[in-house]
MMTF fields as JSON, N, C-alpha, C and O atoms, coordinates in Angstrom:
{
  "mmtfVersion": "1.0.0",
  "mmtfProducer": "UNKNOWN",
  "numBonds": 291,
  "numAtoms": 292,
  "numGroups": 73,
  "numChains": 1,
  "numModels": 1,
  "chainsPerModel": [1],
  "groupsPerChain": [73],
  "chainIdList": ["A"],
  "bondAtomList": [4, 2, 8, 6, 12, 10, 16, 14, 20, 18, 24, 22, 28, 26, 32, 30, 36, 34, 40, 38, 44, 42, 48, 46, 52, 50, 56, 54, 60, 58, 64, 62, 68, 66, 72, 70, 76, 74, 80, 78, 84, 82, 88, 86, 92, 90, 96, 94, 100, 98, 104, 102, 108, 106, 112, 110, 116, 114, 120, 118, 124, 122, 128, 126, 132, 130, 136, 134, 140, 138, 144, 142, 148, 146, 152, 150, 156, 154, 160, 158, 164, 162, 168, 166, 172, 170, 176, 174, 180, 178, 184, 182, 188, 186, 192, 190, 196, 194, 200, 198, 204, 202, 208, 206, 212, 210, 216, 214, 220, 218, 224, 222, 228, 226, 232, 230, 236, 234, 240, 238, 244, 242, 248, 246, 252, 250, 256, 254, 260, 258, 264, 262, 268, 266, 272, 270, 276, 274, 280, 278, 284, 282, 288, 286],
  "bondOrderList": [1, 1, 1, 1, 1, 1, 1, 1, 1, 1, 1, 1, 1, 1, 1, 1, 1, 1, 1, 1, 1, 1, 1, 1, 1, 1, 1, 1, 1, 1, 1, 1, 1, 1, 1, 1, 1, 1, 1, 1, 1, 1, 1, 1, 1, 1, 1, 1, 1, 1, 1, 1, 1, 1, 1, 1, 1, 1, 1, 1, 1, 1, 1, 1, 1, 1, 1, 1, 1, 1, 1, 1],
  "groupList": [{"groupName": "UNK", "atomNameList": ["N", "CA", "C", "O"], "elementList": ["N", "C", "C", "O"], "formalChargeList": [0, 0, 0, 0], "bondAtomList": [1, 0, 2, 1, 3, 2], "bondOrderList": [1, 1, 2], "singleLetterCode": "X", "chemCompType": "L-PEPTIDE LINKING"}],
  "groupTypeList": [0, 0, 0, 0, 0, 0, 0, 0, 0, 0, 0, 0, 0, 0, 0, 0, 0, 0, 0, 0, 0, 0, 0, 0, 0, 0, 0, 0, 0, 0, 0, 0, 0, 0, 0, 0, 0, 0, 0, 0, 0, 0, 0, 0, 0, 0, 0, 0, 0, 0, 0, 0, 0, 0, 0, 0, 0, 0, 0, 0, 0, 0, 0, 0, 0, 0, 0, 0, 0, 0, 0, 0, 0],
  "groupIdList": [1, 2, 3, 4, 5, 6, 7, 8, 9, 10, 11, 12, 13, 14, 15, 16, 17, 18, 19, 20, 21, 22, 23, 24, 25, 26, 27, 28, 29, 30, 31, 32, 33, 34, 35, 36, 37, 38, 39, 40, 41, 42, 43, 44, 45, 46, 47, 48, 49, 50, 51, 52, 53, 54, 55, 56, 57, 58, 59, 60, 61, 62, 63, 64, 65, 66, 67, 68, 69, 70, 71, 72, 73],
  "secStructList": [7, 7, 7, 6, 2, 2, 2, 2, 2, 1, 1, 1, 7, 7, 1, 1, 7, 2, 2, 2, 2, 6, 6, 7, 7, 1, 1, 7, 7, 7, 2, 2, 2, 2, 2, 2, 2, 2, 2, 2, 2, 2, 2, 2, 2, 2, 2, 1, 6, 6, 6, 6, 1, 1, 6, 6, 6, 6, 6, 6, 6, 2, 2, 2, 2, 2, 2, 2, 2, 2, 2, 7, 7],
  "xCoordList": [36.971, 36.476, 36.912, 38.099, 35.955, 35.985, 36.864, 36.625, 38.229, 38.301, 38.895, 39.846, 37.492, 36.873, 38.208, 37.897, 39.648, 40.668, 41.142, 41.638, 40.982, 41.013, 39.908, 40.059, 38.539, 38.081, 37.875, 37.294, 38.369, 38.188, 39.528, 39.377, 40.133, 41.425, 41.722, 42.522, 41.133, 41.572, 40.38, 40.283, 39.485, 38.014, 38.579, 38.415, 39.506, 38.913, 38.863, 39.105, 38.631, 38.117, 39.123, 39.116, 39.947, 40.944, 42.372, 42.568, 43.279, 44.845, 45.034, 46.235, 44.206, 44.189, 44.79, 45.921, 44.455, 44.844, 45.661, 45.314, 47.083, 48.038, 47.594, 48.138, 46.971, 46.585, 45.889, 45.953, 44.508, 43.588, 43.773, 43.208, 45.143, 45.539, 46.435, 46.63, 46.968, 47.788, 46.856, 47.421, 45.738, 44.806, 45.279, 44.824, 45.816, 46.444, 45.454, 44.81, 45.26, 44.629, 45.222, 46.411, 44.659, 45.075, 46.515, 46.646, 47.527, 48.071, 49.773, 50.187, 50.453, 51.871, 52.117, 51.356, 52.878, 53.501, 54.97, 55.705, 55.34, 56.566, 56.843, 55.893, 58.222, 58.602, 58.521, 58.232, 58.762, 58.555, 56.932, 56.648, 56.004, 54.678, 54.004, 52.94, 54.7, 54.168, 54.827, 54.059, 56.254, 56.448, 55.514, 55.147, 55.263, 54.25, 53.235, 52.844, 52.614, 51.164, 51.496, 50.543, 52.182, 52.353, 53.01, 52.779, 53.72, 53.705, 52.395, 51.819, 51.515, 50.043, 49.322, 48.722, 49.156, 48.799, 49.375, 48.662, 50.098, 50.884, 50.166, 49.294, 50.448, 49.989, 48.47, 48.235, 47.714, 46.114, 46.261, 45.346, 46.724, 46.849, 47.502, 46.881, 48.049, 48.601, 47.964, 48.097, 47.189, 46.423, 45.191, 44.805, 44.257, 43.258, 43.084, 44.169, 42.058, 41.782, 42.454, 42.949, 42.181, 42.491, 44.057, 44.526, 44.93, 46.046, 46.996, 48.052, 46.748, 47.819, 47.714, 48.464, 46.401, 46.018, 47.305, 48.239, 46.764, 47.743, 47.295, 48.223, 46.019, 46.201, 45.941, 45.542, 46.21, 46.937, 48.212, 48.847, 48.879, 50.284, 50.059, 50.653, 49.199, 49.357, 48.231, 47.268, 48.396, 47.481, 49.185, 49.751, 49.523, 51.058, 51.358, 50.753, 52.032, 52.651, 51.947, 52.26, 51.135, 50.439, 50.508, 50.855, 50.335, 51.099, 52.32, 52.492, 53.312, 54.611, 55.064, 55.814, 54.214, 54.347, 53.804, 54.312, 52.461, 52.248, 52.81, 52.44, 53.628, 54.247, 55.497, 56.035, 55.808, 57.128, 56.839, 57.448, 56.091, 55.04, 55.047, 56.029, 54.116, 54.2, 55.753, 55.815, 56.822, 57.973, 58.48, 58.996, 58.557, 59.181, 58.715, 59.339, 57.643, 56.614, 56.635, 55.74],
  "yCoordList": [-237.977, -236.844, -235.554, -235.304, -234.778, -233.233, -232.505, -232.729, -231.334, -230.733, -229.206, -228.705, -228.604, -227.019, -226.174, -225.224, -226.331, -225.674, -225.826, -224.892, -227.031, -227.499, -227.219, -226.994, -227.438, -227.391, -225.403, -225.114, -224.236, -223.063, -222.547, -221.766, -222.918, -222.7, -223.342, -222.779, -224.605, -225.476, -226.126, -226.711, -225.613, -226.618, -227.662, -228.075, -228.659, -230.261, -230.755, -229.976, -231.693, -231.861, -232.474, -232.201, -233.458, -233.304, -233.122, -232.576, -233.665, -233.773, -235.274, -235.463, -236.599, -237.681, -237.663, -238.135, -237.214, -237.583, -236.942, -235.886, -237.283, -235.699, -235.612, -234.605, -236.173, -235.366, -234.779, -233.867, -234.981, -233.662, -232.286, -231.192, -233.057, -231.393, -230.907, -229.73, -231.153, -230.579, -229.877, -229.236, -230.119, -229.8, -230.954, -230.639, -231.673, -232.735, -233.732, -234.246, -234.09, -235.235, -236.519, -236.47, -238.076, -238.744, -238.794, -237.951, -239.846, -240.046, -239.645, -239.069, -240.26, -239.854, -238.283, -237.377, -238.161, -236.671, -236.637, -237.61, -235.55, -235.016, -234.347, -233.727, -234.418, -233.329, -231.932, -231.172, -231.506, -230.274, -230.084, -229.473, -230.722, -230.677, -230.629, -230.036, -231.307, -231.342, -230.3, -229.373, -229.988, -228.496, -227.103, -226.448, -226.9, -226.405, -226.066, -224.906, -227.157, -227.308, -227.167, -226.688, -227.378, -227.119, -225.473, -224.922, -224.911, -222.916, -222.731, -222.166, -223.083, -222.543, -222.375, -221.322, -224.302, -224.395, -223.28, -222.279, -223.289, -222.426, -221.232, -220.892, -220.214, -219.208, -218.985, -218.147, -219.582, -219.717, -220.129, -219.716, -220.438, -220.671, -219.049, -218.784, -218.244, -217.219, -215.698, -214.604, -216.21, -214.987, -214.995, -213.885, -216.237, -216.453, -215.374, -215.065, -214.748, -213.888, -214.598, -213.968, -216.001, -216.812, -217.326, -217.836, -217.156, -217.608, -217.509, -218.129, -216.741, -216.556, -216.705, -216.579, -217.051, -217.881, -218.854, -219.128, -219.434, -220.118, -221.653, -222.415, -222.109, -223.076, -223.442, -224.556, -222.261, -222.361, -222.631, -222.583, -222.938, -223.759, -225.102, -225.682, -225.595, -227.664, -227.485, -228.25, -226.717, -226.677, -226.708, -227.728, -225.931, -225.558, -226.949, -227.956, -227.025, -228.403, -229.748, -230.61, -229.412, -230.961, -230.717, -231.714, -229.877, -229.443, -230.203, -231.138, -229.602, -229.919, -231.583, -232.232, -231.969, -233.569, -234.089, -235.172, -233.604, -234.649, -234.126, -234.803, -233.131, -232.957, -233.902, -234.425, -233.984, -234.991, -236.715, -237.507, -236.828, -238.134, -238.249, -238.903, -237.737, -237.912, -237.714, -238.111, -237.036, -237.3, -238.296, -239.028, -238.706, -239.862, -241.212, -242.21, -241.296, -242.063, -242.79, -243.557],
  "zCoordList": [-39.312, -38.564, -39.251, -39.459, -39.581, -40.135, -39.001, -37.815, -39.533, -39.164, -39.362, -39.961, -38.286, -38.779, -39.286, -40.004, -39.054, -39.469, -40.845, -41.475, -41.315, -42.39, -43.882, -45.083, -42.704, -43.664, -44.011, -45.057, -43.1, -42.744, -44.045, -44.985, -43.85, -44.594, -45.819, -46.567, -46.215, -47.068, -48.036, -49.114, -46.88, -47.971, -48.119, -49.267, -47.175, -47.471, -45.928, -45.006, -45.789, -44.445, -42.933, -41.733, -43.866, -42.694, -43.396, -44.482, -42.594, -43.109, -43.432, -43.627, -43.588, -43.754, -45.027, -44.917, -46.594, -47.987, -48.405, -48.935, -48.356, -48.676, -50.394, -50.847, -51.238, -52.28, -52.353, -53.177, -51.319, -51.662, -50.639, -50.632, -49.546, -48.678, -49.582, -49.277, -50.37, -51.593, -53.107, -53.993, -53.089, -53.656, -55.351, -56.45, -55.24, -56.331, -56.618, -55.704, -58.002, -58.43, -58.482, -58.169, -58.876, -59.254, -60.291, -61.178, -60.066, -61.269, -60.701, -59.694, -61.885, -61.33, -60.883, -61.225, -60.355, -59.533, -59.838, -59.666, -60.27, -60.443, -58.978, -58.501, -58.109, -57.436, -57.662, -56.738, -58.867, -59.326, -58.742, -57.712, -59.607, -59.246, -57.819, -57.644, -56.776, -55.484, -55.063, -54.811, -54.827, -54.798, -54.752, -53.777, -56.232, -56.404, -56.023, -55.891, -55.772, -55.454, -53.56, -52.944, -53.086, -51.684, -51.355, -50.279, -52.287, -52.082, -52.335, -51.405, -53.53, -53.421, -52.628, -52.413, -51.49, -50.897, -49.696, -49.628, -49.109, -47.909, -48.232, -47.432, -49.701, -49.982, -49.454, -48.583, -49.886, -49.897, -47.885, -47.172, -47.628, -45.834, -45.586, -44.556, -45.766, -45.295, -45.573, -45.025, -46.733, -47.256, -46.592, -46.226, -46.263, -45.352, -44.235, -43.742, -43.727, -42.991, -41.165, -40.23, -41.303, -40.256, -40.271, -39.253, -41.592, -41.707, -40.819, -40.943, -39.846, -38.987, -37.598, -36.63, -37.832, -36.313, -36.173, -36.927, -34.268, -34.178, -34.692, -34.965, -34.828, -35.457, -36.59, -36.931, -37.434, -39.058, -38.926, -39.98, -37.841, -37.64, -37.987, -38.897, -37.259, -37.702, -39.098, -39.171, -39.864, -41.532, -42.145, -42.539, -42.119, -42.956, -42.088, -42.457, -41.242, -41.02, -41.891, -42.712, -41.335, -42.361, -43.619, -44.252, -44.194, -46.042, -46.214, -46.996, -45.239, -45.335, -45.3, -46.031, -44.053, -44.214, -45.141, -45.433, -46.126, -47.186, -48.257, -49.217, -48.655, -49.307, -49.327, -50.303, -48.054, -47.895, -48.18, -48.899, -47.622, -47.736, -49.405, -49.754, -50.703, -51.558, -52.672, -53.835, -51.94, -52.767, -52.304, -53.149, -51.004, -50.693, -51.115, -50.755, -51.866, -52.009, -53.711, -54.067]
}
């Protein structure tokens, strides 16, 4: 299921693939690398005209968990 916060803020459709809510491709991942790619992500959520809505809260949260998800991983 598409959803409009996700796809409003993030252009992908839900929080299901923490690589493509991380905007990350295939292939090994460095911590350094998911790092990274999750301040971008946050950034691009905060600069958004909508970023500070309140439910650009569970967008950054769900960053944060597949960020955690793919180092723990």
């Amino acid at each position: 299921m598409t959803d409009p916060i996700f796809r409003r803020l993030l252009g992908v459709p839900d929080a299901s693939d923490p690589r493509r809510l991380l905007g990350l491709t295939d292939g090994a991942l460095t911590r350094v690398q998911i790092e990274i790619a999750l301040r971008e992500r946050l950034d691009q959520v905060y600069r958004h005209p909508d970023g500070r809505a309140p439910a650009a809260d569970q967008v950054r949260q769900a960053l944060r968990d597949a960020a955690r998800t793919l180092i723990s991983s």
